[in-house]
N, C-alpha and C positions, 0 to 999 in steps of 0.2 A: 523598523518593524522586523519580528524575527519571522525567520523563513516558513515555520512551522503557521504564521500568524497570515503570510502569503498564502499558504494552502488552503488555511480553511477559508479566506474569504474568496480564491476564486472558484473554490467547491459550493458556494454560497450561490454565484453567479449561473454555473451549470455545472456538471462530469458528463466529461465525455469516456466512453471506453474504445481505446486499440481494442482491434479483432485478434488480436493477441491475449489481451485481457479477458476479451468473453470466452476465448476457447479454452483456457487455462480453469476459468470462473462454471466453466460448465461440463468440464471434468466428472464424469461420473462417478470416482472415487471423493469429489470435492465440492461440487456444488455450490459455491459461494454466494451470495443474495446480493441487490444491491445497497440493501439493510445493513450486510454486512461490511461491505465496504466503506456505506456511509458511517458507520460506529468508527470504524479506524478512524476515517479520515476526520473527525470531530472529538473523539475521544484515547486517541492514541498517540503514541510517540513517534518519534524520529529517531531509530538506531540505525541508520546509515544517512549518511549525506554523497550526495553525488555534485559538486558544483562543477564539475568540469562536462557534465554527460553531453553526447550529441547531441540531444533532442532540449538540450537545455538542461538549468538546473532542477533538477531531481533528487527524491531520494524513497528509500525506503521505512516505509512505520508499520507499525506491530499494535495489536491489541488482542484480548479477546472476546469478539462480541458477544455481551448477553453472558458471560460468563462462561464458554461453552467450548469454544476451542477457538486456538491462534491463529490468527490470519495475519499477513502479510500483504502491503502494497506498495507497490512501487508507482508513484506518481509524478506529474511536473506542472507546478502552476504556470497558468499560460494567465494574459490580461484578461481576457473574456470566460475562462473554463479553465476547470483541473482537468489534465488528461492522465486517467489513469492507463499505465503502461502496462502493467500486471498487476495478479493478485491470485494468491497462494496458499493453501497452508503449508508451515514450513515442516519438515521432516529430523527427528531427532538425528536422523545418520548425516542433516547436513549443519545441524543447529544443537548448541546445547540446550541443555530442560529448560533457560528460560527463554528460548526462543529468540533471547536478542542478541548471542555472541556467535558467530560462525565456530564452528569446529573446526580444529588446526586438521591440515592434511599432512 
């Protein structure tokens, strides 16, 4: 099964959000839904992989929900729950225009 195939079925199961997630998510500049979370996580990609992370294997996916602007999440399927860790929109000073390459430093 591929990893992306792990996420969305224990996102299937529940999401839970780090209090990290939610204060990132409710950013007054940013506002994120959990609509719009759920679009990434069912309708988006994986442009980072993290298999080494602490908190387990993680990574980050991109989409944009509804057509509208980019969001970003960084998540990790757990057995019973996706926990997402963050979620973003990314900023062209750190991302190029298509949101999925970092910008070399």
């Amino acid at each position: 099964m591929d990893f992306i195939d792990e996420i969305r079925q224990a996102a299937e199961k529940k999401i839970i959000y780090t209090l990290h997630a939610l204060d990132e998510m409710n950013k007054e500049d940013e506002l994120i839904t959990t609509d719009e979370v759920r679009d990434v996580i069912f309708n988006g990609e994986i442009i980072e992989d993290y298999p080494e992370d602490k908190r387990g294997h993680s990574c980050l996916m991109f989409e944009t929900p509804y057509g509208k602007r980019p969001v970003h999440v960084v998540c990790a399927a757990k057995e019973e729950y996706l926990a997402i860790i963050t979620a973003y929109i990314p900023s062209v000073d750190k991302w190029e225009k298509d949101f999925k390459t970092r910008r070399k430093r």
